[in-house]
C-alpha positions as CSV (number, residue, x, y, z in Angstrom):
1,X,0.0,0.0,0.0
2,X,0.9,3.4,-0.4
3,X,2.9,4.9,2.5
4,X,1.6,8.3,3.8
5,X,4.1,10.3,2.6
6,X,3.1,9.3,-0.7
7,X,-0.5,10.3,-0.3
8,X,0.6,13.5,1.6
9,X,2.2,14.8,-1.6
10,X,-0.7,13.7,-3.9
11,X,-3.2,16.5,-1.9
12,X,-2.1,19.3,-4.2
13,X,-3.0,17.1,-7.4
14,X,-6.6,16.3,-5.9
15,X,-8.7,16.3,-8.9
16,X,-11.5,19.2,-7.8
17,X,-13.4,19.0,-11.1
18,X,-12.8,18.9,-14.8
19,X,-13.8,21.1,-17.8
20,X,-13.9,19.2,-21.2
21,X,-16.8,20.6,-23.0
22,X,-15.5,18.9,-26.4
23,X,-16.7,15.6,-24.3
24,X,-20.0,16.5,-24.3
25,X,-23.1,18.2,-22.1
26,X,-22.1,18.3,-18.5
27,X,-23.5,17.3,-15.6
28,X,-21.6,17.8,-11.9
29,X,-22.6,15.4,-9.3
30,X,-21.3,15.4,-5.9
31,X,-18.8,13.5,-6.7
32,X,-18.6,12.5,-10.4
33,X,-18.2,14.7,-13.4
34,X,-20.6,13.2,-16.7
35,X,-20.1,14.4,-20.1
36,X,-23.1,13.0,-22.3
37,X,-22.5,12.3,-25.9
38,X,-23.6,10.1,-28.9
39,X,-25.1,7.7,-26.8
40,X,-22.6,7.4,-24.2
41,X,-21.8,8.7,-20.7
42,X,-18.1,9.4,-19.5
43,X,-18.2,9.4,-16.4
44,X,-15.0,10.9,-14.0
45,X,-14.5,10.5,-10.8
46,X,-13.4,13.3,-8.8
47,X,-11.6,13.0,-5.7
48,X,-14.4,15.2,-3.6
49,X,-15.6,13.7,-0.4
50,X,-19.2,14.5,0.0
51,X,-21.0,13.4,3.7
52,X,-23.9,15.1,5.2
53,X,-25.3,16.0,1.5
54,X,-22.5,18.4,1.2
55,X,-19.0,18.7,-0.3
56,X,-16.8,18.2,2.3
57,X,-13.3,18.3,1.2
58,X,-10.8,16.4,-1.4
59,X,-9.1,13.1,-0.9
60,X,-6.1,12.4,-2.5
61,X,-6.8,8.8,-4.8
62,X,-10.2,8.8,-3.6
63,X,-11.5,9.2,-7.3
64,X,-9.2,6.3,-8.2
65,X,-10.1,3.9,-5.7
66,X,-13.5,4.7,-6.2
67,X,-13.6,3.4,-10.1
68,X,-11.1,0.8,-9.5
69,X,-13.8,-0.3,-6.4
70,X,-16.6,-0.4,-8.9
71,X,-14.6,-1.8,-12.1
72,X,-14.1,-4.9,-9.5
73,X,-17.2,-5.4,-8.2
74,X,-19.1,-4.9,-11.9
75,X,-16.9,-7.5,-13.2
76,X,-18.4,-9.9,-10.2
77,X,-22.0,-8.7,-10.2
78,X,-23.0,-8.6,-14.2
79,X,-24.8,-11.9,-13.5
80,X,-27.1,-10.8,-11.3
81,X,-28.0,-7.5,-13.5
82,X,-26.4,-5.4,-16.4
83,X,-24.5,-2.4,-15.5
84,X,-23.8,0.7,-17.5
85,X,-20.0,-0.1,-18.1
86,X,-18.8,0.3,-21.9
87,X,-15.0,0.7,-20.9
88,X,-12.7,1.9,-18.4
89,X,-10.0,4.1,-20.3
90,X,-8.4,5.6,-17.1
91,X,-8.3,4.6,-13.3
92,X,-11.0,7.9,-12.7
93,X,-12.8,7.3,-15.6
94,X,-15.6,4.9,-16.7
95,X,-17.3,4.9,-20.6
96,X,-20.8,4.3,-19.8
97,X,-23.8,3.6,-21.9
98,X,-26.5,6.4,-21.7
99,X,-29.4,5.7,-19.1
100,X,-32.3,7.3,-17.5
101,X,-31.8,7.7,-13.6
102,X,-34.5,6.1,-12.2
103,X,-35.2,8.5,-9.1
104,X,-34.8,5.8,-6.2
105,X,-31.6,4.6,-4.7
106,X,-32.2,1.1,-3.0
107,X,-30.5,1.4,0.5
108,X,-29.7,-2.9,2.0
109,X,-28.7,-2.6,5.5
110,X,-27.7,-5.5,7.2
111,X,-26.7,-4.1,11.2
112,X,-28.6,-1.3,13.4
113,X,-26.0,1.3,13.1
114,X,-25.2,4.9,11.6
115,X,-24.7,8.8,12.8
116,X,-26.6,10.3,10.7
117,X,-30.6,11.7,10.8
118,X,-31.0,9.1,7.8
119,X,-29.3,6.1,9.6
120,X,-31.6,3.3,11.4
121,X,-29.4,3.6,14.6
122,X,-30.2,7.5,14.7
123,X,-33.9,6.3,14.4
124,X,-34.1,3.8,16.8
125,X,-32.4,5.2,19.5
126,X,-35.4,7.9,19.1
127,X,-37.9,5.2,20.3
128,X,-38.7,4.8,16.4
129,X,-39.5,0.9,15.4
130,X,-41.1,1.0,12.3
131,X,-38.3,2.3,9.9
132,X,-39.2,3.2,6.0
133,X,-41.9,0.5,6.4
134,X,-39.5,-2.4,8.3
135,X,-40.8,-3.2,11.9
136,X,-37.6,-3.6,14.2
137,X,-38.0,-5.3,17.5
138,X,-37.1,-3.7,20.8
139,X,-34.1,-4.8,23.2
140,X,-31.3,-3.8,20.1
141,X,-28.3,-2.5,20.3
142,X,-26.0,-0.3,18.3
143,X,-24.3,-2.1,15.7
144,X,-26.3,-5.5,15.9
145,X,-26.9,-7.3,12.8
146,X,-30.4,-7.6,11.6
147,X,-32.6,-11.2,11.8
148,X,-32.1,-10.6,8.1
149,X,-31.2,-7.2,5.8
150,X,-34.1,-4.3,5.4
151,X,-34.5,-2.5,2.4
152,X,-34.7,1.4,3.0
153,X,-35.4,3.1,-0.2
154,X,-34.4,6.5,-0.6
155,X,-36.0,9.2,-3.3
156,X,-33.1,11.1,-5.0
157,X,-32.9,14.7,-4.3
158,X,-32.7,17.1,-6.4
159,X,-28.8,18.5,-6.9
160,X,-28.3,20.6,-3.5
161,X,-31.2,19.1,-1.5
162,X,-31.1,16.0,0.6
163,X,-32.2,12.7,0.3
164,X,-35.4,10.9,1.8
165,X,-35.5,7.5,3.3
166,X,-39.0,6.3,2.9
167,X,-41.0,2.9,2.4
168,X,-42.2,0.9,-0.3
169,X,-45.6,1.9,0.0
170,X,-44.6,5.6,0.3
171,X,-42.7,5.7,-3.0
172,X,-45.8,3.4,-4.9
173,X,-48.1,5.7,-2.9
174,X,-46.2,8.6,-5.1
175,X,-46.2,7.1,-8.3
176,X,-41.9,7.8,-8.4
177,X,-41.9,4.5,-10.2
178,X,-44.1,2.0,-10.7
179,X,-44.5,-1.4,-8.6
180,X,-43.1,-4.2,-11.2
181,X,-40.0,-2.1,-11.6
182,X,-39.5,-1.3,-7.3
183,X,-40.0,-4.7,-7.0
184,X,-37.4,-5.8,-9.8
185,X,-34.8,-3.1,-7.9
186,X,-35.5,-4.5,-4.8
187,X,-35.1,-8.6,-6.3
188,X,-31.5,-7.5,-7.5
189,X,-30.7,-5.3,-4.8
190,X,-30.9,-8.0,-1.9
191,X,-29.2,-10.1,-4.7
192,X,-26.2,-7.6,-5.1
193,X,-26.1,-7.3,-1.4
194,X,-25.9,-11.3,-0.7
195,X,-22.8,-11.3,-3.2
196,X,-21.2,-8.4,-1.5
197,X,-21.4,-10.1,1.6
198,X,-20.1,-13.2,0.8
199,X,-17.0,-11.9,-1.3
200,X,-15.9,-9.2,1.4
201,X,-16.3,-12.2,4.1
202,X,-13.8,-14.4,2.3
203,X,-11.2,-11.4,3.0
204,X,-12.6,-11.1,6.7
205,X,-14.5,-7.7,5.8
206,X,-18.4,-7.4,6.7
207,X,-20.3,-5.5,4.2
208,X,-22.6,-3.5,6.8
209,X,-24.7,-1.2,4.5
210,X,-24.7,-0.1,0.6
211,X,-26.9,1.5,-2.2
212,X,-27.6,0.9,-5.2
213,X,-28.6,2.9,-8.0
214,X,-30.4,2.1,-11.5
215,X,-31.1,2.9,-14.6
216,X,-32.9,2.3,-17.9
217,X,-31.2,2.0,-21.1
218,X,-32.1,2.9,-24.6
219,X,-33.5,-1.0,-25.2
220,X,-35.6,-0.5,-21.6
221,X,-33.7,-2.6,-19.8
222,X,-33.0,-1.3,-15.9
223,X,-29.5,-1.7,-15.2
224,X,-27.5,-1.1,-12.5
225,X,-25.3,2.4,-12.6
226,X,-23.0,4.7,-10.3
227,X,-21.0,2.6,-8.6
228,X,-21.0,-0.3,-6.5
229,X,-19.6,-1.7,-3.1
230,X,-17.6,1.3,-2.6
231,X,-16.1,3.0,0.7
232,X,-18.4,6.0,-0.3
233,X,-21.7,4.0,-0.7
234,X,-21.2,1.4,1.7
235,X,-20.1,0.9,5.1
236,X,-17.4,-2.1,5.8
237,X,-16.1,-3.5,9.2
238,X,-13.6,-6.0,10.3
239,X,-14.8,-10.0,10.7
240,X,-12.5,-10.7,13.3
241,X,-13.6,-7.9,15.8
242,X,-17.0,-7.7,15.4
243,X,-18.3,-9.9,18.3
244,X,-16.0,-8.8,20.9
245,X,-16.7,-5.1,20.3
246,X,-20.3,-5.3,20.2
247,X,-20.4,-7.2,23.5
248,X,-18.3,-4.5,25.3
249,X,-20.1,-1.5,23.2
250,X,-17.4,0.1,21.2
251,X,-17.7,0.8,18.1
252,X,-17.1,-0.9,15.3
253,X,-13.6,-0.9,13.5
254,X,-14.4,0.7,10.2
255,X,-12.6,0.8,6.5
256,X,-15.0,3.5,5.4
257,X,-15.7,7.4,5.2
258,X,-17.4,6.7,8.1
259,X,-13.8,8.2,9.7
260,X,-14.5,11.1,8.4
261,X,-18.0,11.7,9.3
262,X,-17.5,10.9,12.7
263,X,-14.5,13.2,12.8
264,X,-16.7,15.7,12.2
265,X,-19.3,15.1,14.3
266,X,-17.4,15.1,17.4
267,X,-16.7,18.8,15.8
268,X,-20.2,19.5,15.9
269,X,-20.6,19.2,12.6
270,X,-23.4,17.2,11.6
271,X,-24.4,18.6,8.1
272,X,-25.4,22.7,9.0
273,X,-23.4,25.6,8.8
274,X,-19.7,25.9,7.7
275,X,-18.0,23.0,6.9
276,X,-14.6,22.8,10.0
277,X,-11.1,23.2,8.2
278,X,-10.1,19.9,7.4
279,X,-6.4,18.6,8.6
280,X,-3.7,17.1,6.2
281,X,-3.6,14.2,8.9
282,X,-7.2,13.9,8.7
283,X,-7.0,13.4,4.7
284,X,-4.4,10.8,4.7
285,X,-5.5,9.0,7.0
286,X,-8.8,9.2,5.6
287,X,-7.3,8.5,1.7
288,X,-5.2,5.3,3.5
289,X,-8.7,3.7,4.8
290,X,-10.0,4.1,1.2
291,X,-7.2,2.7,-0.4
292,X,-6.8,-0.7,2.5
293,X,-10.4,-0.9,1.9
294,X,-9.8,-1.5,-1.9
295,X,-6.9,-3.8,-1.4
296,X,-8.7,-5.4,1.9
297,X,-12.1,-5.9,-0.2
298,X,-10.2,-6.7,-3.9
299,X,-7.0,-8.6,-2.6
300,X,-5.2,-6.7,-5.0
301,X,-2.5,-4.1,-4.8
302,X,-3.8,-0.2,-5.4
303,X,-1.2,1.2,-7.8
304,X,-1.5,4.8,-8.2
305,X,0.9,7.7,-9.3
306,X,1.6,11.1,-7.7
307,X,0.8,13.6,-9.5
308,X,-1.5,15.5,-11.9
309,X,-4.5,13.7,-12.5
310,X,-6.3,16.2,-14.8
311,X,-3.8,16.2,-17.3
312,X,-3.6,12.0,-17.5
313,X,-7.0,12.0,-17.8
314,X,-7.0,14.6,-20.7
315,X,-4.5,12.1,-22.3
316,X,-6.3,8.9,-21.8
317,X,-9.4,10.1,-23.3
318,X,-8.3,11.7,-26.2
319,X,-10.4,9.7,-28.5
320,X,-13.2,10.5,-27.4
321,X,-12.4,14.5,-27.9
């Protein structure tokens, strides 16, 4: 793995954003830049951290390990569902086939935990037992692992706004989508989530959480998009500690931006006014838990280069200029 002096000097070549209008019409999510064209989506992945709904700060190789992350668990996933993926030309950057969002993200959660006002933990511990439509019985604790994983769905905000966990019956009730295709997304997405957790358990990792996200492609198909089984959609702890921290109530060992959320919590930050300065420390160490994550989860090195990442990427995708 990278040592941190390696990932201390990458913080000046964080890739903020791009500009490559010859690429096509332009689109800036929280995290990923897409440049639509001819049937195609490019999608780049910067190296912004985003938590709370907000942009947080910049990661060095955070946009690498992200689409390295994804390219892995596509390639292990495509028989459950079809994905977007047409190529990947550059470690940030994935060629993607055009799709229509579809306005839901399927949340799987397989453990009672989470800081956040979204989490199940943060709802729970407010006396709530019926979460987006799952009845949860009294007597748990923090970080416990569900009888067996709950769906939460959440509608996708619009850009600036935040999300909304809610239940089936609340997004039929609605008319966001229509009941043959939740229940499809839902099918695949416990499907996805079964995989997940028995790959990441044969490297001792537990998948806790994740969220999917779909689409539907020119020939109707609904596919699965974004990403997949990364540290920025899903939550990961260690196997081997699991039991003994949950008897003694710690918390859990994590391998996720969960780091950095809590980090900022405990600064009083929980998503309202100004974002605290964040420290170089506090970005490596958060960059290093991305990158172990990817070589925990994949069992493969993370090879990465210092230095600028706008400019490779300009090179890399030249023929699509």
């Amino acid at each position: 793995m990278l040592n941190t002096n390696d990932i201390a000097a990458q913080i000046k070549f964080c890739l903020n954003g791009t500009d490559f209008p010859s690429l096509g019409s332009k689109y800036e999510g929280k995290v990923r830049d897409n440049y639509s064209k001819d049937g195609h989506r490019i999608i780049i992945v910067s190296d912004r951290l985003s938590a709370f709904d907000k942009i947080i700060t910049m990661i060095p190789f955070k946009g690498q390990v992200l689409n390295q992350m994804a390219k892995f668990w596509f390639s292990k996933t495509g028989d459950i569902v079809g994905n977007h993926v047409i190529e990947f030309p550059d470690p940030n950057v994935v060629v993607a086939k055009e799709c229509v969002a579809l306005p839901v993200e399927m949340v799987v959660r397989g453990y009672l935990t989470g800081v956040t006002s979204t989490s199940a933990w943060y709802h729970y511990e407010r006396g709530d037992r019926n979460f987006c439509g799952n009845v949860l019985p009294d007597g748990m604790v923090k970080n416990q692992k569900f009888e067996k994983p709950i769906l939460t769905p959440s509608t996708k905000a619009e850009h600036g706004a935040h999300d909304e966990s809610v239940s089936r019956e609340e997004i039929l009730k609605r008319s966001v989508i229509s009941e043959e295709d939740f229940d499809y997304m839902a099918d695949v997405s416990m499907k996805l989530y079964q995989r997940g957790v028995e790959i990441a358990a044969k490297q001792g990792i537990i998948l806790v959480d994740t969220k999917y996200e779909f689409g539907r492609d020119y020939e109707g198909n609904i596919i699965l998009i974004d990403e997949i089984h990364t540290p920025d959609s899903s939550r990961f702890w260690y196997q081997d500690e699991y039991e003994s921290r949950l008897a003694s109530g710690e918390e859990q060992k994590k391998i996720d931006k969960e780091y950095l959320r809590e980090w900022l919590a405990a600064k009083g930050f929980l998503g309202e006014g100004a974002v605290p300065q964040i420290p170089e420390d506090v970005k490596v160490e958060t960059a290093r838990r991305y990158i172990e994550a990817y070589e925990l989860i994949t069992g493969e090195t993370f090879v990465a280069e210092i230095g600028d990442v706008n400019k490779r990427i300009e090179k890399n995708l030249s023929k699509y200029f």
